[in-house]
C-alpha positions in Angstrom: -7.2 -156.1 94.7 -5.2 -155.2 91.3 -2.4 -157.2 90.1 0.8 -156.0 88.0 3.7 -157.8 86.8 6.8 -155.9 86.5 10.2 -156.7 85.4 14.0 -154.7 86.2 14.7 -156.2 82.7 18.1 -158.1 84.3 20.4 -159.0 82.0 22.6 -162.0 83.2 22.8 -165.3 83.3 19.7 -168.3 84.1 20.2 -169.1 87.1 19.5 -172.8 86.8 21.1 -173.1 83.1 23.3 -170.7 83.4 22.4 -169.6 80.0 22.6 -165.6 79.0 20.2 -164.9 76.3 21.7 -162.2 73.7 20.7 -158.6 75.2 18.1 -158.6 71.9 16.5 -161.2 73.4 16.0 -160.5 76.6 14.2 -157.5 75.6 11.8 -159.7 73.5 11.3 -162.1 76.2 10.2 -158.4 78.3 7.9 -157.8 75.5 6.3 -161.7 74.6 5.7 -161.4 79.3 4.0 -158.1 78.9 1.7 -159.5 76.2 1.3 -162.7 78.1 -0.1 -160.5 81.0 -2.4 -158.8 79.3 -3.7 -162.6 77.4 -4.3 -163.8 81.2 -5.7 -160.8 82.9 -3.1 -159.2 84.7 -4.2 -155.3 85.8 -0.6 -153.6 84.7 2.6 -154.2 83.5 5.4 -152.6 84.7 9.2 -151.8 83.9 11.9 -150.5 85.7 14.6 -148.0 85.3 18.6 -148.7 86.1 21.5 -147.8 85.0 24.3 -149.9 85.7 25.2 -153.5 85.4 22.9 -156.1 85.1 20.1 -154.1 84.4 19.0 -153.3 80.4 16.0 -151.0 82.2 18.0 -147.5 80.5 15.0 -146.4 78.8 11.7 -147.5 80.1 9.5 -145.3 77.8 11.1 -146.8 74.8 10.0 -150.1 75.9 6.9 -149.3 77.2 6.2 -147.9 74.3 6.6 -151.1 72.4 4.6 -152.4 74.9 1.9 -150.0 74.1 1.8 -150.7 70.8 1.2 -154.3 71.5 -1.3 -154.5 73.9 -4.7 -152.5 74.5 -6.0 -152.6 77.6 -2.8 -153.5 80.1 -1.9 -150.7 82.2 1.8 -149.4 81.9 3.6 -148.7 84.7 7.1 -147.1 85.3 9.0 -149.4 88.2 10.1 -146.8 89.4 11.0 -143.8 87.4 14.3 -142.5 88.7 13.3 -139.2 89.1 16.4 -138.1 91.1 18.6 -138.7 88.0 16.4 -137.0 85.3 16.0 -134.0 84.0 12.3 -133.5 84.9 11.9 -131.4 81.3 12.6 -134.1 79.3 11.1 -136.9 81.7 7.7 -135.0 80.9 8.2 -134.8 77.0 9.4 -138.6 77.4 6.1 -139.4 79.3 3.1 -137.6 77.8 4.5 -139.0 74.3 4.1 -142.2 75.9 0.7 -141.3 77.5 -0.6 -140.3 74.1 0.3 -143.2 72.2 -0.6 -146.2 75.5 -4.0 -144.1 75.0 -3.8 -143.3 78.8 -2.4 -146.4 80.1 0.6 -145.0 81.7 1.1 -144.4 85.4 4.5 -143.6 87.3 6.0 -144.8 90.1 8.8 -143.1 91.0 12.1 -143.0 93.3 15.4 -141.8 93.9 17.0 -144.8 92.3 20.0 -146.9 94.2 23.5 -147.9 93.8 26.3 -146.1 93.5 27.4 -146.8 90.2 24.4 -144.4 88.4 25.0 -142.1 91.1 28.5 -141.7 89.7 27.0 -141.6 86.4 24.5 -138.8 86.8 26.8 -136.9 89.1 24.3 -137.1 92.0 25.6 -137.8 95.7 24.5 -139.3 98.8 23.8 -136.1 100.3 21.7 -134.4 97.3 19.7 -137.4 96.3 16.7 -136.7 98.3 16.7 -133.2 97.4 17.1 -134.2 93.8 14.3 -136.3 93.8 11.6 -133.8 96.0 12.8 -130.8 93.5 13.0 -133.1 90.0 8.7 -134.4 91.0 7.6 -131.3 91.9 9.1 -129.5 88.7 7.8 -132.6 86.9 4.6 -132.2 88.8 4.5 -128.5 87.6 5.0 -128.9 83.9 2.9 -132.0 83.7 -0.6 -129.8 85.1 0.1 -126.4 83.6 0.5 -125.0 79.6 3.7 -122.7 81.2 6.2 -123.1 84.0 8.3 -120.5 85.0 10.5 -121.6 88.2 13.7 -121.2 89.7 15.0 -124.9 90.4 18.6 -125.9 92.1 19.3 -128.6 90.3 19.0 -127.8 86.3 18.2 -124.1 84.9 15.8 -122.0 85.3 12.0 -121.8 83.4 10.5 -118.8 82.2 7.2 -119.3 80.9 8.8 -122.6 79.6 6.1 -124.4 77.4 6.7 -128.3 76.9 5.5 -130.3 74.0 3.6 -132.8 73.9 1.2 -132.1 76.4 0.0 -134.8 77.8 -3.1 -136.7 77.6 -4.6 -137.7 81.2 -4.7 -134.1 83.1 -3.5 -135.5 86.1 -1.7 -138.7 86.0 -1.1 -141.0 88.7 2.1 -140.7 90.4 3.2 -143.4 92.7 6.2 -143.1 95.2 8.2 -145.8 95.3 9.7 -146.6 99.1 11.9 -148.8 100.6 14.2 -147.5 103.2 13.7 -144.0 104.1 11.0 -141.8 105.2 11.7 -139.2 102.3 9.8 -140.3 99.7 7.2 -141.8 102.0 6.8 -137.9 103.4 6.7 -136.6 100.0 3.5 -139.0 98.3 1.9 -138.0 101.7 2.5 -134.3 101.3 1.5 -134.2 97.5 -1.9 -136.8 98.2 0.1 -139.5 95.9 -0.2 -143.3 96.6 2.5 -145.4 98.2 4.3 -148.5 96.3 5.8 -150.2 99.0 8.8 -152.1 97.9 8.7 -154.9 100.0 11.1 -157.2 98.8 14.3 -158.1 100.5 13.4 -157.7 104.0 10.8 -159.4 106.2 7.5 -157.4 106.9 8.7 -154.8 109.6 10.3 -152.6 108.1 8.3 -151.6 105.3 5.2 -152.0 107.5 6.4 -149.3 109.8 7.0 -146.9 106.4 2.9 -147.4 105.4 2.1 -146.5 109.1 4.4 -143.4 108.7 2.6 -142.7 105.4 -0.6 -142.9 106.9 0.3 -140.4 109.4 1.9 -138.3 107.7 -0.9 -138.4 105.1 -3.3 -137.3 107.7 -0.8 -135.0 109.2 -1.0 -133.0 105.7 -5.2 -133.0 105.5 -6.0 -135.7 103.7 -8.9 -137.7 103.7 -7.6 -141.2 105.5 -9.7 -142.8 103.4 -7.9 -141.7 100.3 -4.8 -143.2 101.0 -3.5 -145.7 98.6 -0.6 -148.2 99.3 0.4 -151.0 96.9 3.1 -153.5 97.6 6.0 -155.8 95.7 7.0 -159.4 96.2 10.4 -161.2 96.5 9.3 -163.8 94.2 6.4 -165.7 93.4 5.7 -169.9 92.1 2.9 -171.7 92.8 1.3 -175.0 91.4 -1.1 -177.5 92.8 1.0 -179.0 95.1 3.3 -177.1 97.8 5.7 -179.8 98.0 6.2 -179.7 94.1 6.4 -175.6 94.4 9.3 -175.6 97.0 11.4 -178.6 95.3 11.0 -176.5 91.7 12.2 -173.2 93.3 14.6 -174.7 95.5 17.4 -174.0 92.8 16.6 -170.4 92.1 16.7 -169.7 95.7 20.1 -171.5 95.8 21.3 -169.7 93.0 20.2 -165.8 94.5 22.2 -166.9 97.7 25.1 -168.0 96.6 25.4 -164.6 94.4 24.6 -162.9 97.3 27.3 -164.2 99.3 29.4 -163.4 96.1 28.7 -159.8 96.5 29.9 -160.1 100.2 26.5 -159.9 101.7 24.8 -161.7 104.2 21.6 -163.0 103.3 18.5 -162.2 105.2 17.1 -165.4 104.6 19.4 -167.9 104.5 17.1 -170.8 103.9 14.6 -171.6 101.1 11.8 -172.6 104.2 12.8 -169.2 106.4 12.2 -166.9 103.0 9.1 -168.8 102.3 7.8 -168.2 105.7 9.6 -164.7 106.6 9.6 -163.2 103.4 7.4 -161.5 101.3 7.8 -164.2 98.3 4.6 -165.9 97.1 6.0 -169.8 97.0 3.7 -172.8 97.3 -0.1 -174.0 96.7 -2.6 -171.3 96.1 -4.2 -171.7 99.0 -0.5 -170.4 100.9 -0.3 -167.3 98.5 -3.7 -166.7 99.2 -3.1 -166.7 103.4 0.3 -164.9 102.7 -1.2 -162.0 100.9 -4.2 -161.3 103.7 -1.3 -161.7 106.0 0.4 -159.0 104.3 -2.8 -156.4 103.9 -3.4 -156.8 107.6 -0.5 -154.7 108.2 -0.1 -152.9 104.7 -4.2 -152.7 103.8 -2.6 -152.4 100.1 -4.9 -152.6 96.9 -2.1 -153.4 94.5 0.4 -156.1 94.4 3.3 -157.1 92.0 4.7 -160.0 91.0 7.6 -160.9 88.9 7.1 -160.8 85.6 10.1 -163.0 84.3 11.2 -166.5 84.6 13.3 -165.8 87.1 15.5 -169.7 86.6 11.1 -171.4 85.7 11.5 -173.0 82.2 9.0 -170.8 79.8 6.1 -173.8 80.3 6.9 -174.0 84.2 6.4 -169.3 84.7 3.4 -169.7 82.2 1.8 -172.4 84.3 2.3 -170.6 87.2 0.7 -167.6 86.0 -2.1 -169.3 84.4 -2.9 -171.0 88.0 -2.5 -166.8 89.9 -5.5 -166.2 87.5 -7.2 -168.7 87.4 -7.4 -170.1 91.7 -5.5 -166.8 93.4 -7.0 -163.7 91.6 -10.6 -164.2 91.3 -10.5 -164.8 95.1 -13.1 -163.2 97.3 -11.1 -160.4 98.1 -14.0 -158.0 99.1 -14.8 -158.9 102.9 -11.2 -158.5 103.3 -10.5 -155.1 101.0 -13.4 -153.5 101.8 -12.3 -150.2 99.9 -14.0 -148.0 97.9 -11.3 -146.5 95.7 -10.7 -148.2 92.4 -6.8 -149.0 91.6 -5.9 -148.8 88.8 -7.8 -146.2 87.4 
């Protein structure tokens, strides 16, 4: 199994301090965790895209590329690429600059994007988002494989033998579909042969379970190999340390902190204890041994070979998230994964 951290780059207060860092240093605490990945053997590194309040994720291939430029052997990964809200055109000259100058570290994952506050921004409804997003990847799609594109597309003018500069460097790339909710974006990786990124965060297993068997039909519904199929899957959260008991009393404040902004908001939490969102939920909280039963848990009814983790402190002083990550690599990680992941595709490439 693979492991990337990935961050949403929010931009608010500590949830234990109540500190707010300056918005310059939040994007170089982003930076200092991506390099810190790479020092302790993470797989990828990923960054998401926003735009609206508290997220600083505008421009992910401006800090990937710092990123990039950084590191040298880290994967990059877009978390996710909001496709539905991009010109496709300049997503692609955005992206192959960044391909060439990660030296083919970069693979997307991409999605509609959520909240209604971008929406509004972008000028993109309810009712044209899906179709936003299928026509905005498979323009993207187009442009990325082929030296001219010449098509007709609803949403932004038409190409006539368009060329777009720089190409890129990896002929393909690898394009993940980012799902949550909907059966859209699951039916489009499966039409297109893509992998699956489950998101997997705020609800218990069910849901998103019942998206990776619809995948999986679908996949084989469109002649793929089954096989071939490739799911990878997030986490709500993730603290461990030598001692469970230590692990829940530590976290206990972040978790009080998330549910009393959620109740804020006017939403019900799913999990409205810390012991019910350790158990139900797809967070990684306790000894290694737990993570370690939670995550073959998980593949039994996923059989993902990817998973993420938060990349930022998340309310963990910085020795308490580096400890934490230091103990994923060096007792969760090297696990004999194998006998349970018996699969023959590599991921990441």
């Amino acid at each position: 199994m693979k492991f990337l951290a990935i961050t949403l780059i929010v931009h608010g207060p500590d949830p234990v301090t109540g500190v707010q860092k300056s918005t310059t240093d939040r994007f170089r605490e982003v930076i200092d965790n991506a390099v810190m990945a790479e020092e302790l053997g993470f797989d990828g590194f990923g960054v998401g895209e926003r735009h609206e309040r508290p997220f600083i994720s505008s421009s992910p291939p401006v800090v990937l590329s710092h990123i990039a430029a950084l590191t040298s052997r880290i994967r990059l990964f877009t978390a996710v690429t909001t496709l539905s809200l991009l010109d496709p055109v300049r997503a692609v000259e955005d992206y192959a600059t960044l391909d060439h100058l990660s030296g083919g570290r970069l693979e997307l994952i991409i999605g509609k994007g959520n909240g209604a506050a971008q929406r509004q921004l972008f000028h993109v409804t309810p009712e044209d988002q899906w179709d936003r997003n299928a026509e905005s990847y498979e323009l993207f799609r187009q442009i990325w494989r082929n030296d001219k594109v010449t098509a007709s597309p609803r949403f932004r003018p038409a190409l006539d033998a368009a060329e777009v500069w720089p190409r890129p460097l990896q002929q393909p790339i690898r394009v993940w579909h980012g799902s949550a909710t909907s059966k859209e974006s699951v039916d489009l990786a499966a039409k297109y042969g893509d992998p699956l990124f489950s998101a997997n965060v705020t609800n218990p297993i069910e849901p998103y379970a019942e998206l990776v068997r619809y995948y999986r039909e679908r996949w084989v519904h469109y002649g793929h190999d089954p096989d071939d199929a490739v799911v990878g899957a997030g986490s709500a959260g993730y603290y461990a340390t030598r001692n469970s008991q230590e692990a829940i009393a530590t976290y206990r404040p972040v978790f009080e902190w998330s549910l009393g902004f959620q109740k804020k908001l006017g939403l019900d939490p799913v999990f409205a204890t810390l012991e019910d969102y350790v158990e139900r939920s797809s967070a990684l909280i306790g000894s290694p041994e737990q993570v370690i039963e939670k995550v073959h848990r998980y593949h039994e009814q996923f059989r993902h070979r990817v998973l993420h983790l938060h990349a930022d402190a998340g309310g963990l002083t910085d020795t308490q998230h580096r400890d934490s990550l230091e103990l994923f690599q060096s007792d969760i990680a090297p696990w004999e994964w194998a006998p349970v992941l018996a699969d023959p595709v590599p991921v990441p490439a």
